[in-house]
C-alpha positions in Angstrom: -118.8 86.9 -98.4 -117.4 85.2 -101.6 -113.8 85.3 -99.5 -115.2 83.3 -96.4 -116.5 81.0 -99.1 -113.4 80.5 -100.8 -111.5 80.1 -97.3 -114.1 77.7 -96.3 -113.8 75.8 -99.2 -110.0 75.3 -99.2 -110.4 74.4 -95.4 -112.7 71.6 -96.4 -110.5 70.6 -99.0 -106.9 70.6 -96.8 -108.9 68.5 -94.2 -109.9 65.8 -97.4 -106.8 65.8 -98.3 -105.2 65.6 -94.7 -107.5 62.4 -93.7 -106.7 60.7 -97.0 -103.2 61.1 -96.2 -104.1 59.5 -93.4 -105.6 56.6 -94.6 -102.3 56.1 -96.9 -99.8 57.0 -94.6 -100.4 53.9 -92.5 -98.1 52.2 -91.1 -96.5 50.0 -94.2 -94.9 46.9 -93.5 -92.7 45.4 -95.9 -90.2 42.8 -95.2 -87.4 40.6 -96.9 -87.5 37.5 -95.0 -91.8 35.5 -94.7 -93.5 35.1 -91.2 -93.2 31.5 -89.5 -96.1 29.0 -90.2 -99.5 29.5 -87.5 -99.0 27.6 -84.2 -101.5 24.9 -83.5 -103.3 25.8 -80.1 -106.8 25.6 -79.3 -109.5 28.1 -78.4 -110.3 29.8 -74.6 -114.1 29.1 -74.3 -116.1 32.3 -75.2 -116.7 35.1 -72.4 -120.3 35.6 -73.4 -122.8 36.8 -76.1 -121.5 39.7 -78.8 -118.0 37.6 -78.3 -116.1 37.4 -81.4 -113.0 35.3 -82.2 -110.3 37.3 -83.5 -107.3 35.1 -84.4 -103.7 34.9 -83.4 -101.3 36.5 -86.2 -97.7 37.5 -86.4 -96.3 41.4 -85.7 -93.3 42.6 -87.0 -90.9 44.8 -85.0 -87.6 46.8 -86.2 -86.2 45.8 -83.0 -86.9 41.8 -82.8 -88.4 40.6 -85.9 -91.5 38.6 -85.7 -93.5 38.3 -82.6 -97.3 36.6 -82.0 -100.2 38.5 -81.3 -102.1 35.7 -79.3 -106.0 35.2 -80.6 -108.7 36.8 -78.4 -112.0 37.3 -78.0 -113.6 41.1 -78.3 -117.3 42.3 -78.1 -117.8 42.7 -81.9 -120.2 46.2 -83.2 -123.2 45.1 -83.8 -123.9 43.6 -87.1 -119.8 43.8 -88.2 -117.7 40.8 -88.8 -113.9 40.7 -88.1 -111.8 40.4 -92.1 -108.3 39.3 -90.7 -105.6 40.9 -91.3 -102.7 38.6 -93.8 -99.2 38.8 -94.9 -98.5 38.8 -98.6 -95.9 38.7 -101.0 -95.3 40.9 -103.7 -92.5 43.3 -105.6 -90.1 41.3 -103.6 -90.9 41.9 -100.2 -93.8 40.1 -97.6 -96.3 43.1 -96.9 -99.2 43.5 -94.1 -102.6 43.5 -94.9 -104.3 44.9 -92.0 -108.1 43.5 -90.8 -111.0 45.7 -90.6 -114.4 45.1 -89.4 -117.7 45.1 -92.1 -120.7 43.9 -92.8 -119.3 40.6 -94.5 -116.2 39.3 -94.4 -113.1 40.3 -97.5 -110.4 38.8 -98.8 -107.5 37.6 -96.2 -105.1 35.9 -98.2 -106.7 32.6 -98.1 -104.9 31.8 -94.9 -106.1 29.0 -92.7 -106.8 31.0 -89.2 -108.5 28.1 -87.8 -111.9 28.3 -86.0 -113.9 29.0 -88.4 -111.3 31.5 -90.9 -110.8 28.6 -93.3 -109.3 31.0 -96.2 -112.5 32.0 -97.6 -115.1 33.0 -95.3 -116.4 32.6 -92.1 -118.2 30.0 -90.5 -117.8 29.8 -86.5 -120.8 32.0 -86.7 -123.5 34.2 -88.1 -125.6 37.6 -86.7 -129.2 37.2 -86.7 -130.7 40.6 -85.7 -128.9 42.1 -82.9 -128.0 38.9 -81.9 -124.6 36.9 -82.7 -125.3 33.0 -83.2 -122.6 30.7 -82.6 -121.3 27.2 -84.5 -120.5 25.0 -81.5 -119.0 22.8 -84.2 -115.9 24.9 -84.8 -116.1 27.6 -82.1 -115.3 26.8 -77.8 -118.7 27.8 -76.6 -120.6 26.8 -73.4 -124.5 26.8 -73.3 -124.1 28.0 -70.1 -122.6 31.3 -70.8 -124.0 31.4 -74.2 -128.0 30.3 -75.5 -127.5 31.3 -79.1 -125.6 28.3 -80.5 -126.2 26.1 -83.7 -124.3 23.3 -84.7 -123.2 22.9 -88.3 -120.9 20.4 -89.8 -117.6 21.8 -91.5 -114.9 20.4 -93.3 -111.6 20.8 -91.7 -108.6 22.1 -93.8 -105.2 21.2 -92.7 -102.7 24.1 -92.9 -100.2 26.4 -91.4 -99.1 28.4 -94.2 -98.9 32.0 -92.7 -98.6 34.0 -96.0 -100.6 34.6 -99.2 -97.8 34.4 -102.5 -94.4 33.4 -103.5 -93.0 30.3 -102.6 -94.5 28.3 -100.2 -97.6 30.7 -99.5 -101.3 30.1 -100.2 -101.8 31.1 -103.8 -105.7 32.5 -103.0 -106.8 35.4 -105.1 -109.5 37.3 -104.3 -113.2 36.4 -105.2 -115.9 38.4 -106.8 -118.2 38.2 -103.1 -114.3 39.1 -101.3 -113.5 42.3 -103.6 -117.4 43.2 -103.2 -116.6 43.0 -99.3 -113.8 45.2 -99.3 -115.6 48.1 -100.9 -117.8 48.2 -98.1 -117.9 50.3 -95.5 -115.4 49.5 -93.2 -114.0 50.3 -89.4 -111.0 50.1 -88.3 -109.7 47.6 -85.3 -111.1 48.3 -81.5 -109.0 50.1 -79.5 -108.5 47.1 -77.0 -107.4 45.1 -80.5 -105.0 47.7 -80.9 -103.8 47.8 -77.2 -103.5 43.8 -77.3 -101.0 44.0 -80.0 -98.9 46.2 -78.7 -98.7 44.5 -75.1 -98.1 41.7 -77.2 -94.9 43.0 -79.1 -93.8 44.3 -75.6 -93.7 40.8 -74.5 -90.1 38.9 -75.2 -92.0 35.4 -75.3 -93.8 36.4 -78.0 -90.6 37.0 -80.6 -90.3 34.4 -82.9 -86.2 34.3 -82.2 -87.2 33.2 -78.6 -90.4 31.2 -79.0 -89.0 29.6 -82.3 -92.6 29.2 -83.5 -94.4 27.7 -80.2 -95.6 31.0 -78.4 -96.4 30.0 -74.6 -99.1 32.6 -74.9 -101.0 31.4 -77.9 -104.3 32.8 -77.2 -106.5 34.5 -74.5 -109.8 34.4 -73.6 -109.1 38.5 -73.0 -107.8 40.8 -75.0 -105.0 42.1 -73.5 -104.7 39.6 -70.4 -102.0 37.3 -70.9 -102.0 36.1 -67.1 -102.3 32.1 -66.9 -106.3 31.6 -66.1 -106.5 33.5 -69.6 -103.8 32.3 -71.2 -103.7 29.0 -73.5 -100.4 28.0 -74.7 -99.3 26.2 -77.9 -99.8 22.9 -78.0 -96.7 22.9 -81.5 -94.9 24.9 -83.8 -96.8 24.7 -86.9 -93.5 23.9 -88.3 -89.7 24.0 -88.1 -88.1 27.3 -87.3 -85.5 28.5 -89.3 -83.8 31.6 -88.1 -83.5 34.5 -90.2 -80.0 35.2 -92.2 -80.5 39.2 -91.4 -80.9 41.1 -88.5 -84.5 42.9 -88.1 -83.7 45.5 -88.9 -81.7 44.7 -92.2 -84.5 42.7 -93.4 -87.3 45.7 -93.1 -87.7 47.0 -97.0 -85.9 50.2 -97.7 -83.6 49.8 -95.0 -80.8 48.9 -97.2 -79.7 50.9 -100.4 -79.7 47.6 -102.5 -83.7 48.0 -102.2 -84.1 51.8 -103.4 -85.5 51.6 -106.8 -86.7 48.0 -106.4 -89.7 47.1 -108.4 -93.0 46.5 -106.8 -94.5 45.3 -110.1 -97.6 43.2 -108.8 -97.4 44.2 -105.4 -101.2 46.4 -104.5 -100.6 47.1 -101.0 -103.7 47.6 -98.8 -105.0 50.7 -97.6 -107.2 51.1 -94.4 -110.3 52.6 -94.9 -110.9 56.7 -95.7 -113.4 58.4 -93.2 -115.8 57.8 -95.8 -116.1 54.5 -94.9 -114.5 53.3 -98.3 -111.7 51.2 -99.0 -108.9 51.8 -101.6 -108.3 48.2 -101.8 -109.0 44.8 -100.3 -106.9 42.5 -101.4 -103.4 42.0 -102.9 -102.4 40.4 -106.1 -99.6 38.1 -106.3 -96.6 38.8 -108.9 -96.9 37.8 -111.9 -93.3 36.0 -110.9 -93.6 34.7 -107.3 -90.6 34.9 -105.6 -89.3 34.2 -102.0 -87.2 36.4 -100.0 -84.0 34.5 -97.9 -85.1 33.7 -94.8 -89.3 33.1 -95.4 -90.7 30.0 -94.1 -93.1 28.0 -95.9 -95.2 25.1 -94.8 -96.6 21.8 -95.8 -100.4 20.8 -94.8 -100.4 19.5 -91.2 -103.3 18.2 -89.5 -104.6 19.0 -86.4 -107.6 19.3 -84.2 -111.0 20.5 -85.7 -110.8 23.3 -83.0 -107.4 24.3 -83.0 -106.2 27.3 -85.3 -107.1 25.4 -88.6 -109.8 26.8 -90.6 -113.1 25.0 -91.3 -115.4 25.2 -94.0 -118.7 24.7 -94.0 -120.1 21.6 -95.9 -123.4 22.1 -96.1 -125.6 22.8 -99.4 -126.5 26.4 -98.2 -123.0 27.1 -97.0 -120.3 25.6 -98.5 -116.3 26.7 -99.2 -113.1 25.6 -100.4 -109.3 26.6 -99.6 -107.6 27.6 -103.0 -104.7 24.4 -103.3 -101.1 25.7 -102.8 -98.6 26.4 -105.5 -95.3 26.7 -104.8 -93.0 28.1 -107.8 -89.0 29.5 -106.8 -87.7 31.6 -108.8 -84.4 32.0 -110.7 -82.9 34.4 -108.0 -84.2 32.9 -104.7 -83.0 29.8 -102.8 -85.0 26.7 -102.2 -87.2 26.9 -99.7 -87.5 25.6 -96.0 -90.3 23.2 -95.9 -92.3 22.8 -93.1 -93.8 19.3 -91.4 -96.4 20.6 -88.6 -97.2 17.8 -86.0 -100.0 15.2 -86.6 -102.8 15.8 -84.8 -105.8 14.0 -84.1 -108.9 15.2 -85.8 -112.4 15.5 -83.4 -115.1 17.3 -83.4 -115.3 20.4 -81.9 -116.8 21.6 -78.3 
């Protein structure tokens, strides 16, 4: 009896063990050279009620470097908000942060998604009960399609920074309410989240090297469905492109020996959550020295439309926010960096 127990027990503890090297094992992303700045593009009108705006971010791929995932809409669970997912610097290399769906919303870099992600937050929209309640202010609703609306005035920040750290990135650290967030219980992206982004990197218009920072598909009102009655192109680069000096594949950490051994001082990556719902960490610090790697492209503030891809935040008493300012700081060892002038655009209210 006491030898079934003991088998049972270690079975137990090989499949702990096996689903936490799970969680760790993810796919880890680190690269030498930053993401282009966010496209400006506006938002497909929302499918329906339980809609929720997931926006537009840039893959990487071995094979062609950066590529857009276009933003989309996906029937959120019940009572979860969508965290974002962020690139950020650290230890010498630009690392993915992956999103994850919660109760609130955690730390994403303080990057300026647009359409309600203003950095910190969320404000295109809010669940009461079973029920998901739109802000027509920021968020491309129609009262016919959709009855539970609001309209709530927010304050429109004007960026297309695409990376949290080193030069040229958002400097945002994460918040007391942000690291609370991320040690919620958290699930991971739908499948049809994760099917989008891989149709997406299958999708030579969406590399960066061909699209030079204007995807034709920005956004869909599907996920998945880049045909041209979903499909909403960019209306600009969010700034100037400026090729990579390395192949993909030479600018993927670890692919070159000059990288074994490198430090990673101040780099936390994140880790997706365990199947116990918890999360090893939700956010990543910035090194101590902020550095850029050759090739990264920074940005300066651009301004654009109050519903296209730049974050709002909300300016009322109950439900206020501000983005964290930009520093940029370039260290001993790396080059100046590219700066970045997005197109003006005019600045309306949104639908």
């Amino acid at each position: 009896m006491n030898t079934h127990k003991a088998v049972l027990q270690w079975m137990l503890l090989a499949l702990v063990v096996f689903f936490s090297a799970s969680s760790f094992a993810q796919v880890f992303v680190s690269i030498r050279v930053g993401p282009p700045p966010l496209p400006i593009y506006a938002q497909p009108i929302c499918p329906g009620p339980g809609f929720l705006w997931t926006p537009g971010y840039w893959g990487w791929n071995d094979d062609a470097g950066y590529y857009w995932v276009p933003g989309t809409w996906v029937v959120a669970p019940v009572g979860m908000l969508w965290t974002p997912g962020y690139w950020g610097w650290g230890g010498g290399f630009y690392a993915w942060h992956p999103g994850y769906w919660g109760p609130h919303i955690g730390f994403y870099g303080g990057i300026n998604y647009g359409f309600g992600y203003g950095g910190v937050g969320f404000v295109g929209g809010e669940w009461r009960g079973g029920a998901f309640y739109y802000n027509r202010y920021v968020t491309n609703v129609s009262v016919t399609n959709v009855t539970h609306v609001y309209n709530r005035t927010v304050v429109v920040n004007h960026t297309t920074t695409s990376f949290n750290g080193g030069t040229g990135g958002i400097t945002a650290r994460a918040t007391a309410q942000e690291e609370a967030a991320a040690r919620e219980q958290h699930t991971a992206p739908l499948a049809e989240q994760t099917q989008h982004e891989r149709l997406a990197s299958q999708n030579r218009q969406n590399f960066a090297s061909e699209n030079h920072g204007r995807p034709a598909v920005a956004a869909t009102a599907k996920a998945g469905d880049f045909s041209g009655r979903s499909a909403v192109s960019a209306r600009a680069a969010g700034g100037e492109y400026h090729a990579p000096a390395m192949s993909p594949k030479e600018a993927r950490a670890g692919s070159t020996a000059a990288d074994k051994g490198k430090s990673k001082e101040g780099f936390r990556p994140f880790t997706p959550p365990s199947r116990n719902g918890s999360s090893e960490n939700g956010s990543a610090k910035n090194s101590s020295t902020s550095g850029r790697a050759a090739g990264g492209n920074g940005s300066r503030p651009s301004r654009t439309r109050a519903n296209e891809t730049r974050p709002q935040h909300e300016s009322s008493p109950t439900h206020s926010a501000s983005q964290p300012k930009q520093r940029q700081s370039s260290p001993k060892s790396s080059p100046p960096p590219h700066r970045q002038n997005a197109p003006k655009q005019d600045h309306h209210k949104g639908r």
